[in-house]
N, C-alpha and C positions, 0 to 999 in steps of 0.2 A: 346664600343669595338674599338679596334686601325683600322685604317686604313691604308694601304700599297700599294706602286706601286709596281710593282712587272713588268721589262724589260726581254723580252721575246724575244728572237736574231734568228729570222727564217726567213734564205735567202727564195726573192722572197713572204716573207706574203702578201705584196698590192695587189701582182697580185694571191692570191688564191682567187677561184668561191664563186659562194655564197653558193654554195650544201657545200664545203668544209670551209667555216665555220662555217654555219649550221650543220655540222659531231662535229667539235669542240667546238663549244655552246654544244651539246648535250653531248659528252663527259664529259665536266667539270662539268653540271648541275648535272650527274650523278655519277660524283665522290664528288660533294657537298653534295648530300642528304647519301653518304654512309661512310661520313667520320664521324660522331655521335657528333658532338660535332657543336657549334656556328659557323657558317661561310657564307658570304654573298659576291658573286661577284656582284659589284657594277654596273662597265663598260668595255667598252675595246677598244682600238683606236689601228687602223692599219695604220703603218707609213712604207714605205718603205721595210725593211728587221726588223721592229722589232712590237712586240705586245706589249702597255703598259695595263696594268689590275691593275684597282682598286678593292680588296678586302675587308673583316672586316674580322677579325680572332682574338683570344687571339695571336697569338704570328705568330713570323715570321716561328718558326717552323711548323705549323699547316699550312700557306703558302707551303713552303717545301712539307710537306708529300700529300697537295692536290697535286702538278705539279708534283709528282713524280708517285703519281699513276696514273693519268692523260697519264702519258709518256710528257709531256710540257716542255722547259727550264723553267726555271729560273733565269734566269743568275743573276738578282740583285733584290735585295728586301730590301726596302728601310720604313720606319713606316715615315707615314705622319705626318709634324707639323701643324699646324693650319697653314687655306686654305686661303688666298686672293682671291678675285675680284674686281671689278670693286665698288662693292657698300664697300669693304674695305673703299673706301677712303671719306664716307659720314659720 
């Protein structure tokens, strides 16, 4: 299944609580198990004013309609090409 980043533009995210991403984990988990189809949030890194989330979905759409029922941006959603690391280079 594809994997995607998916940039998420929300002034002040660094500085929201832990209850309050704890609210939003639980949100999205909840809109994963009721969306019926294949879908896996991987991870999520809080930077500054923006949330990067790696997902697996069939399509960027099915990305889409999760952050939209969610209430989430999405500002960009992007299908990942093969991943480098550090053991890439062995």
């Amino acid at each position: 299944m594809p994997k995607y980043i998916i940039e998420r533009n929300i002034p002040g995210a660094s500085k929201l609580t832990r209850q309050e991403l704890r609210d939003i984990s639980g949100k999205s988990n909840s809109v994963v198990e009721a969306l019926g189809v294949p879908y896996t949030w991987i991870t999520s890194f809080v930077a500054g004013d923006m949330i990067y989330c790696i997902h697996e979905a069939d399509s960027a759409d099915v990305i889409l309609r999760h952050a939209q029922t969610a209430g989430f941006p999405a500002d960009k959603i992007t299908e990942i090409a093969p991943i480098i690391g550090p053991e890439t280079a062995e």
